[in-house]
C-alpha positions in Angstrom: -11.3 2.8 -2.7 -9.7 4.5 0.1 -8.1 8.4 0.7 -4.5 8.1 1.6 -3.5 10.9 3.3 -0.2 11.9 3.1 1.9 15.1 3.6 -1.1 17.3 3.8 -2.9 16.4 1.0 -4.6 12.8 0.1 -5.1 10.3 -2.7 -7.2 7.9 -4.0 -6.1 4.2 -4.0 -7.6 0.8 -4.5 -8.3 -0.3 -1.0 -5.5 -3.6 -1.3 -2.4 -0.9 -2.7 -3.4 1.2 0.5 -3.0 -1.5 2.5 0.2 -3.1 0.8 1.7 0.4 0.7 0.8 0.9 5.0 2.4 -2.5 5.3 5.5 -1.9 3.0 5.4 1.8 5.1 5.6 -0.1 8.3 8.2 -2.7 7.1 10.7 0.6 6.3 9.7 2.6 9.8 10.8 -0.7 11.8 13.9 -1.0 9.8 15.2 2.8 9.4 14.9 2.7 6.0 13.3 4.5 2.7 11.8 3.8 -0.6 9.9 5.6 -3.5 7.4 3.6 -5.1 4.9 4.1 -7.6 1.2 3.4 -7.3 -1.6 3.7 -9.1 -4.2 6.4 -8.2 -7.6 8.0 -9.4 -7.2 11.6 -9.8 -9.3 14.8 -9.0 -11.0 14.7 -12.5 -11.3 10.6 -12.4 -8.9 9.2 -14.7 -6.4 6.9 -13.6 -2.8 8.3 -12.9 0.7 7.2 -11.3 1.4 8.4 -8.0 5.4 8.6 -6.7 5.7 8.6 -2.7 8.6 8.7 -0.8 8.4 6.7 2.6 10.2 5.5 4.8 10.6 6.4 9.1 9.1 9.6 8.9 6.6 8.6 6.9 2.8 9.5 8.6 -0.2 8.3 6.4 -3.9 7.3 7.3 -6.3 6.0 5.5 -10.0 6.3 5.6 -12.8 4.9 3.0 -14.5 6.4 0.1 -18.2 5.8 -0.2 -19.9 5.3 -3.6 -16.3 4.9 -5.3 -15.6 3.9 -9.2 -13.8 0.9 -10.0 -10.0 0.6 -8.4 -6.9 1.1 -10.1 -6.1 -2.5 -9.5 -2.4 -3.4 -10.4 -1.0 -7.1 -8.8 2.5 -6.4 -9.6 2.5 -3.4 -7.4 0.8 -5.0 -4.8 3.0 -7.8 -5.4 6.2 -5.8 -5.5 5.0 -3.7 -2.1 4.2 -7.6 -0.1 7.7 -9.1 -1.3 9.6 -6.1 0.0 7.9 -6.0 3.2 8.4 -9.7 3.6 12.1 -9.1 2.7 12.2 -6.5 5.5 9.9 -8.6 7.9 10.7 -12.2 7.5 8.7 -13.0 10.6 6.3 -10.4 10.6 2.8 -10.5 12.6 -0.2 -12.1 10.9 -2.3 -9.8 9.1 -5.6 -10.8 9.4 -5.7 -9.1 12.6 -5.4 -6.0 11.3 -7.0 -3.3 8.6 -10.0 -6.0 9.2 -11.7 -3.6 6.7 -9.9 -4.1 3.5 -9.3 -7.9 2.1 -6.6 -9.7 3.1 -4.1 -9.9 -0.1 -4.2 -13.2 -1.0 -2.4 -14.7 -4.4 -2.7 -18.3 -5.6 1.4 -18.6 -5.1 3.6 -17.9 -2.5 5.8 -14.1 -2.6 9.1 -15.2 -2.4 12.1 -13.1 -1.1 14.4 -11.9 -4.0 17.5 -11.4 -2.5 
């Protein structure tokens, strides 16, 4: 689990939807452009909840790790949905496992192709 902080206040996220949503985040910052997704979060009393951001150039989050956190919120069609728009945006994009070294890579037995 991971805190993403955002707009002065924070979150809780599965460690792979922070990192699909920083990467999506990115994607949008490089190419001028804005989203709203939905992501699923832990809230303040523990159950699980729906979280709608809007992000796009102006968009400044950071993450940081939770110690001794419940089991994640773990939804593949978001994180799915976050890696196929950030491909669309970032064809050729830079290889991630040389960043966020802390989180698993996102890895899916088939390939995210580009809807266009």
């Amino acid at each position: 689990m991971r805190y993403l902080h955002y707009a002065g206040g924070h979150m809780l996220l599965a460690d792979m939807t922070c990192k699909a949503v920083l990467r999506y985040s990115r994607a949008l910052a490089m190419a001028g452009q804005s989203d709203v997704i939905t992501v699923p979060v832990i809230t303040d009393g523990g159950s699980q909840a729906s979280a709608h951001l809007l992000i796009g150039p102006a968009s400044e989050f950071f993450s940081t790790p939770v110690e001794h956190a419940s089991d994640e919120p773990f939804d593949k069609e978001v994180i799915e949905h976050l890696e196929r728009e950030t491909r669309r945006l970032q064809p050729s994009r830079p290889v991630w496992g040389e960043e966020m070294l802390d989180i698993p890579d996102i890895n899916f037995d088939y390939d995210l192709e580009v809807e266009r």
